[in-house]
C-alpha positions as CSV (number, residue, x, y, z in Angstrom):
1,X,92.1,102.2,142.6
2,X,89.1,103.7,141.6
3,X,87.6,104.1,137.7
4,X,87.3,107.7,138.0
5,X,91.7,107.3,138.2
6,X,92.5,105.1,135.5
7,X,93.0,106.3,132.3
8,X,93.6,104.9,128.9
9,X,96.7,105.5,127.0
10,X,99.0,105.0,123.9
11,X,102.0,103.2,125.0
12,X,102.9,102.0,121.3
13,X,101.9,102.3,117.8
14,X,102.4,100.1,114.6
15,X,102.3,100.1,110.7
16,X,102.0,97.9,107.8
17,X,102.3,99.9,104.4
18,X,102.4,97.2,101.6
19,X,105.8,98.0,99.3
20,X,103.9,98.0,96.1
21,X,102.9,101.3,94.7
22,X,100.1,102.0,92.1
23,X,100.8,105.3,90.6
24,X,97.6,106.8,89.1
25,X,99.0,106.3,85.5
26,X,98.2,102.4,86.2
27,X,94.6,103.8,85.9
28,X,94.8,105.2,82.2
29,X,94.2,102.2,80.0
30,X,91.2,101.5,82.4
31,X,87.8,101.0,80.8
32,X,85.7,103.5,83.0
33,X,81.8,103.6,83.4
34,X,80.1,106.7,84.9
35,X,77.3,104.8,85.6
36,X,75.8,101.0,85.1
37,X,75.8,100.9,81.0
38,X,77.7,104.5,80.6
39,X,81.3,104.3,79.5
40,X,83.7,107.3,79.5
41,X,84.2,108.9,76.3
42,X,87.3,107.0,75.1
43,X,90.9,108.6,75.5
44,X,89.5,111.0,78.0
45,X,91.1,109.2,80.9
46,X,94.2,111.5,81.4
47,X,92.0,114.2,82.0
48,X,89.8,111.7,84.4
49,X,93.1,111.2,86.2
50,X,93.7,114.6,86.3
51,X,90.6,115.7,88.0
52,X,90.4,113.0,90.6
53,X,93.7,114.4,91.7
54,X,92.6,117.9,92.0
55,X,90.0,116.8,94.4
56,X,91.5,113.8,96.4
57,X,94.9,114.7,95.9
58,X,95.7,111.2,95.5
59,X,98.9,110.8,93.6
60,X,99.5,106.9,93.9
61,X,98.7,104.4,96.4
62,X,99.9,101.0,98.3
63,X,98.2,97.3,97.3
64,X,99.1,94.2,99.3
65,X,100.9,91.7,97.5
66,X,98.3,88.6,95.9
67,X,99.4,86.1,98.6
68,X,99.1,88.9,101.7
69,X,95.2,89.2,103.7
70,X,94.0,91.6,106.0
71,X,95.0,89.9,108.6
72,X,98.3,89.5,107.5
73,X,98.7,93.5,107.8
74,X,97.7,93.3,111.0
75,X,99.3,90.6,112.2
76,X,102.4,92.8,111.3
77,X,101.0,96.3,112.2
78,X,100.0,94.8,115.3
79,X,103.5,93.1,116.3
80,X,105.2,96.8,115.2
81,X,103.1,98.1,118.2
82,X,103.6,95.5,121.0
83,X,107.6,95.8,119.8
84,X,107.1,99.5,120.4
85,X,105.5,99.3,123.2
86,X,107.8,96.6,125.1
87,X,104.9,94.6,126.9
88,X,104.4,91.2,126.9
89,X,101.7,90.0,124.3
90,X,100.2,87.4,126.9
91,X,99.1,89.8,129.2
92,X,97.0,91.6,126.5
93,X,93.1,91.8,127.4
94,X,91.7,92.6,124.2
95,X,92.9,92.1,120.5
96,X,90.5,94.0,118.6
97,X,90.4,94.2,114.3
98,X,88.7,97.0,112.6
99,X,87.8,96.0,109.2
100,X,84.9,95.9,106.7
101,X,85.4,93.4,104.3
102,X,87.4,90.2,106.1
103,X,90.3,88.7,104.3
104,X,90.0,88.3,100.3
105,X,92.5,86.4,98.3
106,X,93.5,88.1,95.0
107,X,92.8,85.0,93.2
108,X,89.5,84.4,94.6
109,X,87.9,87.9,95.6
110,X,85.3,86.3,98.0
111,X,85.1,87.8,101.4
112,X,86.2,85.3,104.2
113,X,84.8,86.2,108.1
114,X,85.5,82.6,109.5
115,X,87.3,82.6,112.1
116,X,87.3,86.2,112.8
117,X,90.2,88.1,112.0
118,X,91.3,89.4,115.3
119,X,91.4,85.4,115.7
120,X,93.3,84.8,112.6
121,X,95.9,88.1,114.2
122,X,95.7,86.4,117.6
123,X,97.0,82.9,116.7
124,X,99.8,84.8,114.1
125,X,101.2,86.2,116.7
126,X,101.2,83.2,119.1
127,X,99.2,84.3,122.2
128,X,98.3,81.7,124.1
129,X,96.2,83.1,126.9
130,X,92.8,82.4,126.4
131,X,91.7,85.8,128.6
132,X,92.9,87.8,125.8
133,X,89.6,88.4,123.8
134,X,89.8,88.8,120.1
135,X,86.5,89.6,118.5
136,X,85.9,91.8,115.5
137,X,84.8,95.6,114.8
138,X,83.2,96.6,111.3
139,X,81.5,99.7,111.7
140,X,83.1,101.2,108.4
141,X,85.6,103.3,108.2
142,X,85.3,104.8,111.7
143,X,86.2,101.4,113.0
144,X,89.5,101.9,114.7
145,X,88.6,105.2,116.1
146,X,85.6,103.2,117.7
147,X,88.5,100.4,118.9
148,X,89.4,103.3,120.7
149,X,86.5,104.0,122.4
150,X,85.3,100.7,123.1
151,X,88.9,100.4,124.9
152,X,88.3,103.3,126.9
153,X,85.5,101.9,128.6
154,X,87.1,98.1,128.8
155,X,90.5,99.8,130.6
156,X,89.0,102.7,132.6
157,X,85.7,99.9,134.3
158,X,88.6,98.2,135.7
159,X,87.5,95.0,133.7
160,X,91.3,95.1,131.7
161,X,94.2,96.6,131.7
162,X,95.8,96.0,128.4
163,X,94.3,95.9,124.7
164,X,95.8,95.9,121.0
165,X,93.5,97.8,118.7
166,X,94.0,97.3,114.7
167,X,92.2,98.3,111.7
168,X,93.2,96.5,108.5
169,X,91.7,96.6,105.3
170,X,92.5,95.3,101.4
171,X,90.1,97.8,99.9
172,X,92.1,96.9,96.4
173,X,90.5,93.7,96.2
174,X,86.8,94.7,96.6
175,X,87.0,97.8,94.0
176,X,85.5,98.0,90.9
177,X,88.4,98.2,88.3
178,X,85.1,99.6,86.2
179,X,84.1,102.8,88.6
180,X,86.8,105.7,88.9
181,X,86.0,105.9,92.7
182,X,88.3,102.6,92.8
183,X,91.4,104.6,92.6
184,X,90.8,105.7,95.7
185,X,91.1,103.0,97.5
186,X,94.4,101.0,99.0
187,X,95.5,98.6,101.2
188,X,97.2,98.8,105.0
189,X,97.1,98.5,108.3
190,X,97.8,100.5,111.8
191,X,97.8,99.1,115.0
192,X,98.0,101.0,118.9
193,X,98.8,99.4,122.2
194,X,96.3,100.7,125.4
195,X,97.5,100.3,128.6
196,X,95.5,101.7,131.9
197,X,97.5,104.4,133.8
198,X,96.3,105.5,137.6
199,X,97.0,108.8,138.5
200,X,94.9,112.1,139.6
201,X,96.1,113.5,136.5
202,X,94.4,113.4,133.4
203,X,95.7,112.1,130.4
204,X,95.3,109.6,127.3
205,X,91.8,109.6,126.4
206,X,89.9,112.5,127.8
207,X,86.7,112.5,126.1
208,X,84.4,110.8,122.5
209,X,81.8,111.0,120.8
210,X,79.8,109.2,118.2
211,X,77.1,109.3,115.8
212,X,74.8,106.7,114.2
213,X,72.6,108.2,110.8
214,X,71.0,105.3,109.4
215,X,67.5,106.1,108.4
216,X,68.4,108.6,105.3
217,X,72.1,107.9,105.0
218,X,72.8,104.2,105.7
219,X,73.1,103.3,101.8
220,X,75.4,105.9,101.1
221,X,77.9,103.4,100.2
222,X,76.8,99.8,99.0
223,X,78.0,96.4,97.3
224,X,77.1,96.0,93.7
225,X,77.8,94.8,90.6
226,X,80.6,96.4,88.0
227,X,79.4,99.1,86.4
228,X,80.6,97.0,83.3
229,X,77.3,95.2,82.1
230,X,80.1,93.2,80.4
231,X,82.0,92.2,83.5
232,X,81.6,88.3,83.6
233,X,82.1,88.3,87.3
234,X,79.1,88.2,89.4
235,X,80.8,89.2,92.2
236,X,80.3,92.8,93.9
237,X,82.2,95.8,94.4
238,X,82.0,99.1,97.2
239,X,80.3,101.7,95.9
240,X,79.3,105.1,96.7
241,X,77.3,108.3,96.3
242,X,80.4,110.4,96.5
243,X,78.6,113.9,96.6
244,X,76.3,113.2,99.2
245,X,78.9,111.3,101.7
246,X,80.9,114.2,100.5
247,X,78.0,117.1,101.9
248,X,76.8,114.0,105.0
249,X,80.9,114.2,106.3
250,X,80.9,118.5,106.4
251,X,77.7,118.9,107.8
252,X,78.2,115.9,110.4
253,X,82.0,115.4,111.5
254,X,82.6,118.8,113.0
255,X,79.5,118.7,115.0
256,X,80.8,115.3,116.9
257,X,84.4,116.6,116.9
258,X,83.3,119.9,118.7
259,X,80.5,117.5,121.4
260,X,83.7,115.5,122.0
261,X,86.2,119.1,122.7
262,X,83.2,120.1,125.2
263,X,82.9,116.4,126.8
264,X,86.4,117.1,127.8
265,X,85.9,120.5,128.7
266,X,88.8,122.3,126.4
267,X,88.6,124.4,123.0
268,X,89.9,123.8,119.7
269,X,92.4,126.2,120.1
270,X,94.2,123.6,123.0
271,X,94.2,120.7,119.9
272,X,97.6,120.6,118.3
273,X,96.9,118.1,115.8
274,X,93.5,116.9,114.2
275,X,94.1,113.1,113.0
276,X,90.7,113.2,110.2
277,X,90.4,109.7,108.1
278,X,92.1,110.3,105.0
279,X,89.3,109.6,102.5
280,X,89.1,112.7,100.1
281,X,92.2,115.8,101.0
282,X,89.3,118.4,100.0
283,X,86.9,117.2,101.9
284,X,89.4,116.8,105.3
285,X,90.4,120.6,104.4
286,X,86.6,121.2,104.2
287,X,85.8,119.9,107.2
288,X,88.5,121.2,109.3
289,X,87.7,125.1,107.6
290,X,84.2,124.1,108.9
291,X,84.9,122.8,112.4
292,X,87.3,125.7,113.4
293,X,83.9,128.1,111.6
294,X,81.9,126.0,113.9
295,X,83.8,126.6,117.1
296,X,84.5,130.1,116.0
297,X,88.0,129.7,116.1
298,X,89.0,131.6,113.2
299,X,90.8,130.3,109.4
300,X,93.0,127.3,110.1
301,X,96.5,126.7,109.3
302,X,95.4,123.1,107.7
303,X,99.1,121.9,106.7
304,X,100.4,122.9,110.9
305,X,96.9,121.1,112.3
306,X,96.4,118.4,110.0
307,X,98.8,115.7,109.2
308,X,97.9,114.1,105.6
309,X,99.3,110.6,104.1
310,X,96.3,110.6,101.6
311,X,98.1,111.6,98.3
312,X,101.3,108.8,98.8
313,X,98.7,106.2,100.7
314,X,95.3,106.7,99.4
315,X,92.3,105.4,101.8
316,X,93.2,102.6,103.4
317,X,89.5,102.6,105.6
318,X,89.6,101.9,109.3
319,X,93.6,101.8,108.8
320,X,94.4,105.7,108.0
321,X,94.2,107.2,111.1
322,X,97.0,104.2,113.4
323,X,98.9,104.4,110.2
324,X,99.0,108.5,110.2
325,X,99.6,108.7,113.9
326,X,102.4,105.9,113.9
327,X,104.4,107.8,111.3
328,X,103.7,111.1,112.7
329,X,104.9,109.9,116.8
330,X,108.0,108.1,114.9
331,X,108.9,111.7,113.2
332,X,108.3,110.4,109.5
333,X,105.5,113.4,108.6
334,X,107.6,116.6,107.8
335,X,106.5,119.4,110.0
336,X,104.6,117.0,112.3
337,X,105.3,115.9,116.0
338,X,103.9,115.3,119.3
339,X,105.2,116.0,122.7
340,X,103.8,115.2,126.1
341,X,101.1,117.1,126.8
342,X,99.7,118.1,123.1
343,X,96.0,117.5,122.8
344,X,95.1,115.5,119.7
345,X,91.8,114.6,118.0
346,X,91.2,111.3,116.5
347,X,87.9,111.5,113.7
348,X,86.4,109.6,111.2
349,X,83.7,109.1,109.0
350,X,82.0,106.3,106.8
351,X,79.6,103.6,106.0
352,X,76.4,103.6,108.3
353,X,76.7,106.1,108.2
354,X,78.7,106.8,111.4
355,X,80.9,109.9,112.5
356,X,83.2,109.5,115.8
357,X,86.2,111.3,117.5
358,X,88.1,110.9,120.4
359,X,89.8,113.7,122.0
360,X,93.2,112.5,123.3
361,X,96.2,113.8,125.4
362,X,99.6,113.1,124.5
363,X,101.5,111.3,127.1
């Protein structure tokens, strides 16, 4: 068996959505700042509320409970996918965690890297065998998407045959309860099973692309104080230059989506569905109108090409995409399915900043 005949697939998919819901009424006796030192005017927050749902169309979103990590979401995305996909966890070559921020207790919101998480998911769920590596992926919010690709090169080398691929991520903890951007973020976690196929046919992953921008754009998102000058904790919150990640994302993502389409030698007009990190539902629609401009395919029909879980979920980071894609293969996205055969794109943006997509077909 030779490299060029292996092929990496999806032979199972996982989710952890935490049961707690945080409508966006929660938000309206917050004390917002629009900058460091500038309050909103006083009982303008409905109207606050109001307009960050026009743009994000974020209605509500999940938080873990205080006493669940990170890792804990994992642990349980992650044993949802090797239940779906009926292989045995010790013959697993990789167990790989997307994340950005570690695991962060509610009571004590200090980021904690040691041991690793993909250690902390390995020994959860009891997998002995020391050739199963677990090792760690921050690279923002891209970072499961780039699970993915690292994958792909692991399983089609020859070098492994199996991997489980998670991204997990208590954004709720690290967010400013000062800055309006924190009702963006959530908490969750997806997980995906690879498995190396032989065969002259191709399938699974076909093709990616990726994108580093650091010199002008690495900053677009940061860790700093509460915009409160009041806040008596010390301790610092994600931030962001929404309207120039916002402008970075259109004028970047489609470009890699379309370098990835032409690595793999189709069109957009053979994708079926375009899995796009849910960060911002205008700025997904954007970037799709711009990518089909770009490939001069025409207007889209955005609700039949893009699945969205943005305005129930929120932005969950590196776990949006598994999470989408899990309750999309199990028929739990109204108007959304995927047969064998469909060509899919996985594509995200974030902190870096990076941009990557994976072109994928469905097995």
């Amino acid at each position: 068996m030779t490299p060029s005949n292996r092929h990496t697939v999806i032979i199972g998919t996982g989710r952890s959505i935490p049961p707690r819901v945080v409508p966006n009424s929660e938000f309206l006796d917050n004390e917002f700042f629009m900058d460091y030192g500038q309050p909103v005017e006083p009982g303008t927050n409905q109207r606050v509320i109001e307009k960050f749902q026009q743009i994000t169309d974020i209605g509500e979103r999940r938080y873990a409970d205080d006493d669940v990590m990170a890792s804990d979401l994992g642990t349980e995305a992650g044993a949802a996918a090797i239940e779906d996909s009926g292989i045995d966890p010790e013959s697993l070559d990789y167990l790989i965690v997307a994340h950005n921020f570690g695991d962060i207790l509610a009571d004590n919101p200090r980021i904690d890297l040691v041991p690793s998480l993909a250690a902390r998911v390995k020994q959860n769920l009891a997998i002995a065998n020391p050739a199963c590596i677990a090792y760690d992926l921050p690279f923002g919010c891209p970072g499961w998407v780039q699970g993915l690709i690292h994958t792909d090169y692991f399983l089609r080398s020859g070098d492994a045959s199996r991997a489980l691929v998670i991204g997990a991520e208590t954004l709720s903890r690290i967010s400013d309860p000062h800055d309006r951007d924190s009702m963006i973020y959530s908490d969750g976690a997806g997980a995906t099973v690879l498995e190396a196929h032989e065969g002259a046919e191709k399938v699974g992953i076909l093709a990616h692309a990726a994108r580093s921008d650091t010199i002008d754009h690495a900053k677009l998102l940061w860790m700093g104080e509460s915009y409160n000058p009041e806040f008596e904790d010390n301790r610092l919150f994600l931030k962001m230059y929404g309207r120039k990640l916002y402008n970075y994302a259109l004028t970047k993502v489609p470009g890699v989506v379309k370098q990835s389409l032409d690595r793999a030698g189709l069109e957009l007009s053979d994708v079926k569905k375009v899995f796009l990190h849910q960060a911002n539902a205008k700025m997904d629609e954007a970037i799709l109108i711009r990518l089909f401009r770009l490939c001069e395919a025409g207007e889209p029909d955005i609700s039949a090409v893009m699945p969205m879980s943005i305005s129930w979920l929120g932005n969950s980071s590196v776990a949006t995409v598994p999470t989408l894609l899990d309750l999309v293969r199990k028929g739990e996205m109204d108007g959304h399915t995927l047969e064998a055969g469909d060509i899919v794109v996985f594509a995200s943006v974030g902190a870096g900043m990076n941009v990557n997509s994976v072109v994928y077909r469905w097995v």
